[in-house]
C-alpha atoms as one frame of an Amber mdcrd trajectory, in Angstrom:
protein
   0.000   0.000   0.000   1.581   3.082  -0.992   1.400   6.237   0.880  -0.567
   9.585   0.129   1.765  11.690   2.073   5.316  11.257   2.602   6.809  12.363
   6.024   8.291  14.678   6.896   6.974  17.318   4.699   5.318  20.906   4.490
   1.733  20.330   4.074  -1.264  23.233   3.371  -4.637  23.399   5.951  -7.116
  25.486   4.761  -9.330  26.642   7.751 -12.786  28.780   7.257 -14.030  30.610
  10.041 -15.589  33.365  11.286 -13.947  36.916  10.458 -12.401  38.273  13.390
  -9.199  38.797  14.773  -9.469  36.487  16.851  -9.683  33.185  14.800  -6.477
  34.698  12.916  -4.641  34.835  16.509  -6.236  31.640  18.164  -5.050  29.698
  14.850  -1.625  30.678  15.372  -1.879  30.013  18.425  -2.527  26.606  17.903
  -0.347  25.663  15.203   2.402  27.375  16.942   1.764  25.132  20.288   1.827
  22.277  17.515   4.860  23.086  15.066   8.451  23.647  16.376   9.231  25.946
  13.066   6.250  28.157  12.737   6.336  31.559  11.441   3.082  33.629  11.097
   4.677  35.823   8.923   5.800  33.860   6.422   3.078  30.531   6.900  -0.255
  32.274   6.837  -2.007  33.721   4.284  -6.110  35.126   4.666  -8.916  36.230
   2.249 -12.412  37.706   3.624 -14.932  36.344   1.775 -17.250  38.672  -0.392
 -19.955  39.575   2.155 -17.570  39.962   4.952 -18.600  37.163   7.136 -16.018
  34.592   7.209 -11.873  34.284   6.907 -10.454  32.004   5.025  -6.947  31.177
   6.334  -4.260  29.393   4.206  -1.578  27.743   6.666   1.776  26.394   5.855
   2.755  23.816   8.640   6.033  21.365   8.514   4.131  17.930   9.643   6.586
  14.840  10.964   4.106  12.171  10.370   0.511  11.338  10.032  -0.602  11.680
  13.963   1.610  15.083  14.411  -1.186  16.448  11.197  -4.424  14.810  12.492
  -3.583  16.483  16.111  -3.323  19.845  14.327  -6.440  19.099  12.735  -8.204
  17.815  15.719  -7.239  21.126  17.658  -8.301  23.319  14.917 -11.675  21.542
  14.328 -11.967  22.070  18.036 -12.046  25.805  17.940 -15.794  27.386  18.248
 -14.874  29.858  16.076 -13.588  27.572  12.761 -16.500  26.329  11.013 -14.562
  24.011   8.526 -10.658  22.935   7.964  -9.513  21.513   4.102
């Protein structure tokens, strides 16, 4: 059985959510409690969507293996204030 995703590797999470500064903060928060190497600056990008309501946020995360990404995942899905993660 071959693998989808070969470890280690940079790997892209798309997370939706509610548009406020605080989802932008809280998800760097998280990854940033989750990835040794994370920089904000450089590893997340964000686009309001037309009416205003939600944030999309494109994050850049260096993932060691398959349970180091679906804890990242977990802890975003967690969040009240992300409404979907890609």
């Amino acid at each position: 059985m071959s693998k989808l995703i070969d470890f280690p590797c940079q790997f892209v999470i798309k997370v939706i959510g509610v548009n406020c500064d605080e989802l932008i903060n809280e998800v760097i928060a998280i990854v940033d409690s989750k990835c040794d190497n994370f920089n904000p600056s450089n590893d997340i990008k964000y686009t309001v969507s037309n009416n205003g309501n939600y944030l999309s946020l494109t994050v850049n995360v260096f993932t060691t293996n398959q349970e180091h990404l679906d804890d990242i995942y977990r802890n975003l899905n967690a969040h009240k204030l992300v409404k979907i993660t890609l």
